[in-house]
C-alpha positions in Angstrom: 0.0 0.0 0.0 1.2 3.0 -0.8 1.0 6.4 1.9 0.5 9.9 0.8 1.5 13.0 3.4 -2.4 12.5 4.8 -1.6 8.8 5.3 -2.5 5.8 3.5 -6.0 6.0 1.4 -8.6 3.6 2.2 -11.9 2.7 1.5 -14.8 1.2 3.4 -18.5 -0.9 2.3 -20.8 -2.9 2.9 -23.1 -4.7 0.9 -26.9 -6.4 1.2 -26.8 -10.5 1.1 -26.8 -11.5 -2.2 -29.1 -14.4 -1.4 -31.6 -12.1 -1.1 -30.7 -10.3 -4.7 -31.1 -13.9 -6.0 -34.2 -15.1 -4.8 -36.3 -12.0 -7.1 -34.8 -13.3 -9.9 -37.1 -14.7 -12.3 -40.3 -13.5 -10.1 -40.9 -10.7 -11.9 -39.5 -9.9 -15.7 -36.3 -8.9 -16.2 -37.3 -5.0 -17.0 -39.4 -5.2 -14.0 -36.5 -6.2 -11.8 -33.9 -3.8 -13.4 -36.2 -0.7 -13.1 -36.4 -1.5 -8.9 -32.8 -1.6 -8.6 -32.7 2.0 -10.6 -35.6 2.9 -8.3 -33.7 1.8 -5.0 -36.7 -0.6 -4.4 -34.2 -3.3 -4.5 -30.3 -3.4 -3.4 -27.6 -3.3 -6.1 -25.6 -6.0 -6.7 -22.2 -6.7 -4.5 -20.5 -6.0 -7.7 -21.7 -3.0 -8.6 -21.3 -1.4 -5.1 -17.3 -3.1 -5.2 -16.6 -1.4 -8.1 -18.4 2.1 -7.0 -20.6 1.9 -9.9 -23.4 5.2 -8.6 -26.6 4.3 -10.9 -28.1 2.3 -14.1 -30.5 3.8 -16.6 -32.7 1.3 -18.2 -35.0 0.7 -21.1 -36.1 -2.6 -22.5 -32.9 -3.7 -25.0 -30.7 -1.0 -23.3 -28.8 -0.8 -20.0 -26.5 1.7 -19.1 -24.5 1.4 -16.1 -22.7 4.5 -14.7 -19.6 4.6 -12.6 -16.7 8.0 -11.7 -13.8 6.8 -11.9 -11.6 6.3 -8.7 -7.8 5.6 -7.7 -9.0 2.4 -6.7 -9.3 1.2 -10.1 -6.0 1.3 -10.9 -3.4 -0.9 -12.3 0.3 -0.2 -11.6 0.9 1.6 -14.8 -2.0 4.2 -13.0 -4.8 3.5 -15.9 -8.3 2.1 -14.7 -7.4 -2.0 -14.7 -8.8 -3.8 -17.7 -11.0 -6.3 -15.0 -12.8 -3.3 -14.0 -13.7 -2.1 -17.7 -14.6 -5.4 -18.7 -17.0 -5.8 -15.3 -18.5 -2.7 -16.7 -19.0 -4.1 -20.0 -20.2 -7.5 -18.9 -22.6 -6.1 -16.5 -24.0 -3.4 -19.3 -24.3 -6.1 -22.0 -25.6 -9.1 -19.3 -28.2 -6.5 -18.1 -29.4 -5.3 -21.4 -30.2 -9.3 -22.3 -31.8 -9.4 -18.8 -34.2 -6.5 -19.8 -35.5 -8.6 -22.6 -36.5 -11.3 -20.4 -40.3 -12.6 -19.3 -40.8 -13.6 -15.7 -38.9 -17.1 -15.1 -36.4 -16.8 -17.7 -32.7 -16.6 -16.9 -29.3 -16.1 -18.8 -25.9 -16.5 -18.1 -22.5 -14.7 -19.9 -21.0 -17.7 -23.1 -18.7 -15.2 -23.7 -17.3 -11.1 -23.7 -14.9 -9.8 -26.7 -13.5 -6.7 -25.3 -11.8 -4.1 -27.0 -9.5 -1.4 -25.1 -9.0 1.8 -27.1 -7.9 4.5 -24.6 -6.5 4.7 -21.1 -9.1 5.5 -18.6 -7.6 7.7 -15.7 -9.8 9.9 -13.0 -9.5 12.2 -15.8 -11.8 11.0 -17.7 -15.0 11.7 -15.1 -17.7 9.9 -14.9 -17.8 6.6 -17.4 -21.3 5.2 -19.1 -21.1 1.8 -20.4 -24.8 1.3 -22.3 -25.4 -2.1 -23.4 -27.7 -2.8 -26.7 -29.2 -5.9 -27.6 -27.8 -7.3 -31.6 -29.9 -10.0 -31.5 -32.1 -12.0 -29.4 -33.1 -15.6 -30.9 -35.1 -18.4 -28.5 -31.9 -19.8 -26.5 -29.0 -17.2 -27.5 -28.8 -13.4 -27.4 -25.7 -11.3 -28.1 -25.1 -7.7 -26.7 -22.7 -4.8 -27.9 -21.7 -2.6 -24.9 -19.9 0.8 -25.3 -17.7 2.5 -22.2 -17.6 6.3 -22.8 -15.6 8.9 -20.9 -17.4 12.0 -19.9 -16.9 13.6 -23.3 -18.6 11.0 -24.7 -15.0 9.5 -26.0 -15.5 6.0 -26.4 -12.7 3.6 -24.1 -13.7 0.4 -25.1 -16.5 -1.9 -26.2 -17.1 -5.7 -26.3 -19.6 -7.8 -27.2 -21.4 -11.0 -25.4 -23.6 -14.1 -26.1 -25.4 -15.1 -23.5 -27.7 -18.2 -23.0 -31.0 -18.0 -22.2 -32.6 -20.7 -20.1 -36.1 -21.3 -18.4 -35.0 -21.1 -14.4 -37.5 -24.3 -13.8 -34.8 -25.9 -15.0 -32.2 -24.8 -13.4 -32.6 -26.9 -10.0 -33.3 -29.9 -11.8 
């Protein structure tokens, strides 16, 4: 860890049980579920609170996840760390698939293509990683999300296929 004058820097949070999180899943649709958590009516994720990600805007087929950059995100070369931009871009892409979803339908991540373009450093403000939907076929979707700086200079973007599955069958 590295000290400053003040001392070292440090950072403190807590989180909900993600147990909880879980359970709503597939109770209501995945819109339905992604406009409480925008409304506070649910918790965010652990994720999203680890990575200080502040709020998500979201329509059905778009998701955008907003997040300032921080010192914690850095590497040792003092850009934002690539896991960090791709947990943006996963989350953005997985979330815009989950807002296409009915009631009892789940999907998981098959894969994320990222592409870095430019550093990211606390100068660049406030990031907004909006996820679209490609396509969306009866088992498969894939997702295109973009990671902008406040200027609206895009950093990176990736793409993801995800599965979709009926969560009845999940436990079986």
């Amino acid at each position: 860890m590295t000290e400053t004058q003040d001392g070292p820097r440090t950072r403190t949070f807590s989180w909900p049980d993600p147990a909880e999180i879980a359970a709503r899943v597939g109770t209501t649709s995945g819109l339905e579920m992604l406009q409480a958590l925008r409304d506070g009516e649910i918790p965010p994720p652990p994720i999203l609170q680890l990575v200080g990600a502040t709020g998500i805007e979201v329509e059905e087929g778009q998701v955008t996840v907003i997040m300032p950059v921080q010192e914690y995100h850095y590497n040792p070369l003092g850009t934002v760390h690539g896991g960090v931009i791709a947990t943006l871009l996963d989350t953005a892409a997985g979330c815009t698939v989950h807002s296409t979803l009915p009631a009892g339908v789940g999907y998981t991540s098959l894969d994320l293509n990222t592409r870095f373009i430019k550093p990211v450093t606390v100068k660049s403000g406030e990031l907004r990683c909006t996820g679209q939907i490609i396509s969306r076929g009866r088992r498969t979707a894939v997702a295109e999300a973009r990671l902008v700086d406040e200027r609206g200079t895009l950093l990176a973007h990736a793409t993801s296929t995800c599965l979709i599955f009926d969560l009845q069958t999940l436990g079986q």
